[in-house]
C-alpha positions as CSV (number, residue, x, y, z in Angstrom):
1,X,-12.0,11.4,2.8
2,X,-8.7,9.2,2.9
3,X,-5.9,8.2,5.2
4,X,-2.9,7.1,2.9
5,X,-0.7,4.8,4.6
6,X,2.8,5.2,3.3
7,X,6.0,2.7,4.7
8,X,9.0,4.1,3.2
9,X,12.5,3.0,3.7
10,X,13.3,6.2,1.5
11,X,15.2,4.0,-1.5
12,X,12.2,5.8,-4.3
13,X,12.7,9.0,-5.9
14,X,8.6,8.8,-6.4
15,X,7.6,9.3,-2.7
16,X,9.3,12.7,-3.3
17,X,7.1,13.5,-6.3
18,X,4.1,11.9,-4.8
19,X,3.5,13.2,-1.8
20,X,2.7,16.9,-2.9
21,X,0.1,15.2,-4.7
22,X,-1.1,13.6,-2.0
23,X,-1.1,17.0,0.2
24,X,-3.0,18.8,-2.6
25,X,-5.7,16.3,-3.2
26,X,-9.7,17.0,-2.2
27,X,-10.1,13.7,-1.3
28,X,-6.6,13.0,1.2
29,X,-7.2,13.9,4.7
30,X,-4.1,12.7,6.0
31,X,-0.9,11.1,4.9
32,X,0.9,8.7,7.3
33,X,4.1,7.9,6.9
34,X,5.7,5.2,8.3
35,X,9.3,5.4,8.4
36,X,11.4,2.4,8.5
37,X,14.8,4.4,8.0
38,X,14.5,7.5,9.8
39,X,18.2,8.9,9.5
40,X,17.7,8.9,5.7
41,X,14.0,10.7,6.0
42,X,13.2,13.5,3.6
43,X,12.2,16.8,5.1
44,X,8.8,16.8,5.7
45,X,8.1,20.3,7.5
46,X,6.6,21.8,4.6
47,X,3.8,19.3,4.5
48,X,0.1,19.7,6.6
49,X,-1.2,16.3,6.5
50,X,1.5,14.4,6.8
51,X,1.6,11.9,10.4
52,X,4.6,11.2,11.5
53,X,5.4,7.6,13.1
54,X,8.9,5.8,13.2
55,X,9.9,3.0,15.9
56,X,13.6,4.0,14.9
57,X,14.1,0.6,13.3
58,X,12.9,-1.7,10.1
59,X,9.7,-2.5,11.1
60,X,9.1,-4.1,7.4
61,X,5.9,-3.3,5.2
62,X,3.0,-6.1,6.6
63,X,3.6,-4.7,10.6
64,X,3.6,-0.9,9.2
65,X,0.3,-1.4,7.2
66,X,-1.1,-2.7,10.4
67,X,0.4,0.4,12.6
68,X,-0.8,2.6,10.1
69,X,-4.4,1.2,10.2
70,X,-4.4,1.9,13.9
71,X,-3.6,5.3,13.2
72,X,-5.7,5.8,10.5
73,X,-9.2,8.3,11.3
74,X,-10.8,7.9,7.5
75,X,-11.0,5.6,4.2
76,X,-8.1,3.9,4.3
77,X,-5.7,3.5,1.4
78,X,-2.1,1.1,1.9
79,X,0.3,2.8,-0.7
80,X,3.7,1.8,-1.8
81,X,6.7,4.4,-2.0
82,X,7.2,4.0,-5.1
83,X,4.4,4.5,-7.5
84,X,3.2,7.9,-8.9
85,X,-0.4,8.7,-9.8
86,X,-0.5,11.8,-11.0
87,X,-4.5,11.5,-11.5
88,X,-5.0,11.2,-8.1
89,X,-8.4,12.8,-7.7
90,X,-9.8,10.9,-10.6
91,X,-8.5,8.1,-9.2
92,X,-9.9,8.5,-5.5
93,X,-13.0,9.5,-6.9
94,X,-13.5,6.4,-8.8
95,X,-12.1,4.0,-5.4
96,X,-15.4,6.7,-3.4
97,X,-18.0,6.1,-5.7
98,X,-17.5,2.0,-6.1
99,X,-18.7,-1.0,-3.2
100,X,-15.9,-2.7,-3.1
101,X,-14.2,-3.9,-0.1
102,X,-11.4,-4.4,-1.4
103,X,-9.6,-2.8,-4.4
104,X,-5.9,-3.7,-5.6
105,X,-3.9,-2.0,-8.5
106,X,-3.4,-3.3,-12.0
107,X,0.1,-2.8,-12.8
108,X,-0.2,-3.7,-16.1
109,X,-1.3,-0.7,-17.8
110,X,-5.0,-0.6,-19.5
111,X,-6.4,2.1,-21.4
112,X,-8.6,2.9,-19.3
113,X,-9.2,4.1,-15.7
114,X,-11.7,1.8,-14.1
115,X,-12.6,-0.8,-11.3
116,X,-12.8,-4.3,-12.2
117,X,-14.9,-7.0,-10.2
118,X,-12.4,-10.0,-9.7
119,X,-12.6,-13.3,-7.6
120,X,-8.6,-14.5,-8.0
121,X,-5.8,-12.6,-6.3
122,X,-3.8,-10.9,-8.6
123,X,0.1,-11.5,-7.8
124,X,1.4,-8.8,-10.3
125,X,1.5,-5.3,-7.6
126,X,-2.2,-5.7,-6.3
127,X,-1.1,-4.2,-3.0
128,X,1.5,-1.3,-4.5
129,X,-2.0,1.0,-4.3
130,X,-4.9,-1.0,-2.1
131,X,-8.0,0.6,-0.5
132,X,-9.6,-1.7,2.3
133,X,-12.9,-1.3,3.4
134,X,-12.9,-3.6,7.1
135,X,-9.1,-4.1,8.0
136,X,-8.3,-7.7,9.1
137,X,-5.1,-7.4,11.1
138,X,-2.3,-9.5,9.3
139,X,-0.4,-11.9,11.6
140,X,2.6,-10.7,13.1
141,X,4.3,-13.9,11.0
142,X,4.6,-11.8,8.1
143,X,6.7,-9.3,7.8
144,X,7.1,-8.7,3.9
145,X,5.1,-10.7,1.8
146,X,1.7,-12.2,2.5
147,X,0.5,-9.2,3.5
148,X,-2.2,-7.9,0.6
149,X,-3.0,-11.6,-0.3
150,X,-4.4,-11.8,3.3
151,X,-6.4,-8.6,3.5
152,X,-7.9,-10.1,-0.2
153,X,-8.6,-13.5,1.6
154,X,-10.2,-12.1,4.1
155,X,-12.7,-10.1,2.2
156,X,-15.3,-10.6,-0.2
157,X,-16.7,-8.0,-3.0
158,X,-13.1,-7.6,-4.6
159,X,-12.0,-5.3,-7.4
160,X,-9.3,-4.1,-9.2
161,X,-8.3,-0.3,-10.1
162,X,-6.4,-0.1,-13.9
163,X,-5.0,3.4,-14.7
164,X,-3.5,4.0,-17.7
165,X,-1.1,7.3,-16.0
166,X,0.3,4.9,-13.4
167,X,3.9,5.6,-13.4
168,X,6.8,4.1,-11.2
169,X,8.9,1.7,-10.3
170,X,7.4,-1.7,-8.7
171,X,9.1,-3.6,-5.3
172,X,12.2,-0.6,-5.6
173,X,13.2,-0.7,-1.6
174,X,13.0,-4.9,-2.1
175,X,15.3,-5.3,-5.0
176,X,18.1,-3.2,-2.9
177,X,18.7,-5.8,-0.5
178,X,18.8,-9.7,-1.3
179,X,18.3,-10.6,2.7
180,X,14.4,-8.6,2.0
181,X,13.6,-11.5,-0.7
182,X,14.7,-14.2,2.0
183,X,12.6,-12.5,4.5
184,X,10.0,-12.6,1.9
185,X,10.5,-16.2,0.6
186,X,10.4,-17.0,4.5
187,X,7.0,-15.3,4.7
188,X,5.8,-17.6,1.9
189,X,6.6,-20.8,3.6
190,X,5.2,-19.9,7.1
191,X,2.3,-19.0,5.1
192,X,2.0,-22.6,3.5
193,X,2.7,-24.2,6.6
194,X,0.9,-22.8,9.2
195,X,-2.3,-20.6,7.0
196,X,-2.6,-22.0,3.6
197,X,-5.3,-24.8,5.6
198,X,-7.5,-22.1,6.3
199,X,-8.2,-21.6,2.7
């Protein structure tokens, strides 16, 4: 069974279609939504799984993974807003059955659906879908980007997932707002000053 950690800011017309596919999967045990916007929420009575956490501000992505984690009871999968797999099961099924500790997504679309062994991070959307096998808390220093590229660092049997039904729209709630890609570009640099020795 999964936990799916969601951090929404609600700018994605895919969470909408996603999340009844989340709620109808085998394999989903709960859905946990982290909401970093919570007057513009979606109604989400109608939904079983779903777990419910807002701190009534922007939190950002990196600190709700970590939040999520914490609240997390099973396999734990860090999902953006704004993707749609529509394959789900398969998809889970495949993530189950592999010994990876760590498994980003392929954006680039293969033919396909399979797990990959790989040794390089891969910048392209590797943490839009990520399962994580032993969460290593990321530092409170990042607060939008940085965030997948440590949980990758800080493992060691990596993989990635290609799926040829992948559908969506990659980095959607960053591109509305330029002052997220500063925050983000600021993330980088306390990342080369004060991390990139422990490499």
């Amino acid at each position: 069974m999964f936990s799916i950690v969601i951090p929404t800011m609600w700018k994605s017309e895919y969470l909408a279609k996603m999340i009844p596919v989340y709620e109808k999967s085998n394999f989903v045990k709960e859905i946990i939504i982290i909401d970093n916007d919570y007057v513009n929420k979606l109604d989400l009575s109608i939904y079983n799984k779903i777990i419910y956490y807002t701190e009534f501000k922007n939190i950002f992505v990196n600190p709700a993974w970590n939040v999520g984690y914490k609240l997390s009871k099973y396999k734990l999968i860090l999902a953006n807003d704004d993707i749609y797999i529509p394959n789900l099961d398969e998809v889970l099924k495949l993530i189950d059955d592999s010994d990876f500790d760590i498994i980003g997504l392929d954006w680039i679309k293969k033919e396909n659906l399979e797990i990959r062994k790989i040794d390089e991070f891969q910048k392209n959307g590797f943490g839009c879908f990520m399962y994580v096998k032993n969460y290593n808390m990321i530092p409170d220093d990042f607060r939008i980007f940085r965030g997948d590229f440590w949980l990758f660092k800080n493992t060691i049997n990596r993989g990635i997932l290609s799926n040829p039904l992948l559908g969506g729209e990659i980095g959607k709630t960053r591109k509305s707002d330029s002052e997220f890609y500063n925050i983000g570009v600021n993330d980088l640099e306390i990342y080369d000053k004060k991390y990139k020795i422990l490499e």
